[in-house]
C-alpha positions, -999 to +999 in steps of 0.1 A: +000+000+000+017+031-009+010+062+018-005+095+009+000+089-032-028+086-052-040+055-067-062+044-087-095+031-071-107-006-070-137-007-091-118+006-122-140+034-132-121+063-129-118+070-091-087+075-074-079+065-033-049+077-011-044+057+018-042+075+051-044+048+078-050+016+088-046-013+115-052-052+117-049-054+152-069-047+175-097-041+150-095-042+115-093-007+097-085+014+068-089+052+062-087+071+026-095+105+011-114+096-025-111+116-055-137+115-077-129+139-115-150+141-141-163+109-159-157+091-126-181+069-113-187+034-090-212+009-104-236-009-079-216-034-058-214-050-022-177-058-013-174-091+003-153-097+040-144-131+048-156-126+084-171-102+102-193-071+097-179-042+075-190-007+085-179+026+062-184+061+070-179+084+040-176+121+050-181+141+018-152+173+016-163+184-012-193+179-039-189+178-078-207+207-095-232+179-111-232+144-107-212+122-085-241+114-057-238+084-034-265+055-034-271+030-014-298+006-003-307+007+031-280+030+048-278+032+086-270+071+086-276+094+051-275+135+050-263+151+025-222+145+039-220+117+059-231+081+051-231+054+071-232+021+057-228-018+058-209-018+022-211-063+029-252-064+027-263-031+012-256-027-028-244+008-031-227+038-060-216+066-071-236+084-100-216+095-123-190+129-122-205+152-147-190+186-137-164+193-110-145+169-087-159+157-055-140+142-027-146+119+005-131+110+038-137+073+044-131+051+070-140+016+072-140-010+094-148-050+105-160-063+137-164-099+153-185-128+131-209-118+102-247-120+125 
């Protein structure tokens, strides 16, 4: 994992990550600031854990002009800048980056077995 460089994101699509933090011990963690540019985007998805419950908080620094708005079935906490979310059960996106650049502070999480 390179520190505080930009990378490109997971899902392919145009999104880039820089990893800030993150722990295996005592709980399982991982903390990045999210770029989103223009013609960015995340397609539906759930990302699998191999145990436990995965939690995300994304704190939205900044909006895009147009576009770039988080979805997500059945969130635990949704305003317009912070989301709450169990990314493992609930399908969830980014629309599309139309105008602008939008960026989020995200930290994520896993705790004990997958009830």
């Amino acid at each position: 994992m390179r520190w505080l460089r930009w990378q490109i994101g997971r899902q392919l699509s145009g999104y880039d990550k820089m990893f800030l933090a993150g722990a295996l011990w005592p709980i399982k963690f991982d903390c990045y600031l999210l770029r989103f540019k223009q013609g960015s985007f995340i397609k539906r998805h759930t990302d699998t854990v191999a145990a436990g419950r995965h939690y995300r908080l994304n704190v939205v620094l900044k909006t895009a002009k147009k576009g770039g708005e988080f979805e997500c079935e059945q969130a635990i906490y949704a305003s317009k800048r912070i989301k709450l979310f169990r990314p493992d059960i609930n399908a969830h996106a980014v629309t599309l980056v139309e105008e602008g650049t939008r960026y989020v502070f995200s930290i994520g999480w896993i705790r004990g077995d997958k009830t």
